[in-house]
N, C-alpha and C positions, 0 to 999 in steps of 0.2 A: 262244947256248946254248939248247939245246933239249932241256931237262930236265925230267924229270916228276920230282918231290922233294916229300917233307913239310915243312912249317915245325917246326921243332921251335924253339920259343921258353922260356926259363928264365927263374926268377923271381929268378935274380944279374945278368940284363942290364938295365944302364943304360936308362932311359926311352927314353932319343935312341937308342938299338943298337936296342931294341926297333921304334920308330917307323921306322928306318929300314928294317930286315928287310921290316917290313908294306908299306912305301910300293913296296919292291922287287919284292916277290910282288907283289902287285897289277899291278903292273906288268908283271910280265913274263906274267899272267895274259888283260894287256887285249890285250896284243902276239900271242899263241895266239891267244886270241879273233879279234881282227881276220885274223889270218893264214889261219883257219878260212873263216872270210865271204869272203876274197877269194878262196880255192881254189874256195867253193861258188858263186860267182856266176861264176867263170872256165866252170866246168863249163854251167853253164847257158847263157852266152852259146855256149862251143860248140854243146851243144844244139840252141838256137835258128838258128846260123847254118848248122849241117847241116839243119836240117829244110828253111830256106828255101830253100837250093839246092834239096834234093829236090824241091820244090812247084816254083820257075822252071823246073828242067827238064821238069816232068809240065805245066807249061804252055804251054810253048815248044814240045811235042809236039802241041798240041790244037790241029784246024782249025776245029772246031765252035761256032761262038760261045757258044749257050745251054749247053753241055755245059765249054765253058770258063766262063762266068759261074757257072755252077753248083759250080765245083772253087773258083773262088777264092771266096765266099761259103762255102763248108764248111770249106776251111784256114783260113780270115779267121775265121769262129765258133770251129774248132781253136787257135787261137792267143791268142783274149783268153779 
């Protein structure tokens, strides 16, 4: 279920109805959450493993040593 909903809680439900309503939201709050973090760190690791291609290819191009030492010390800085 992938619901966006209010809690609407009354003050005729059983303790335990109550406690469980809350325990569920929560729950299904932590489960979003989490589901959230994994999309955002998917996107990232894509990110990252496109940029690094880009960089091996732009160095796999390079004859020039200093001129290659010098790309990967600037991506190398680019990256942390």
């Amino acid at each position: 279920m992938d619901l966006d909903a209010d809690l609407i809680l009354s003050n005729n439900l059983p303790y335990r109805q109550t406690c469980k309503l809350l325990e569920m939201a929560c729950y299904q709050w932590v489960l979003k959450s989490e589901k959230t973090e994994r999309a955002k760190m998917r996107d990232t690791s894509f990110r990252y493993l496109n940029k690094l291609a880009d960089i091996s290819i732009s160095l796999s191009s390079e004859d020039d040593l200093m001129t290659l030492l010098r790309k990967i010390l600037e991506e190398g800085q680019n990256i942390a």
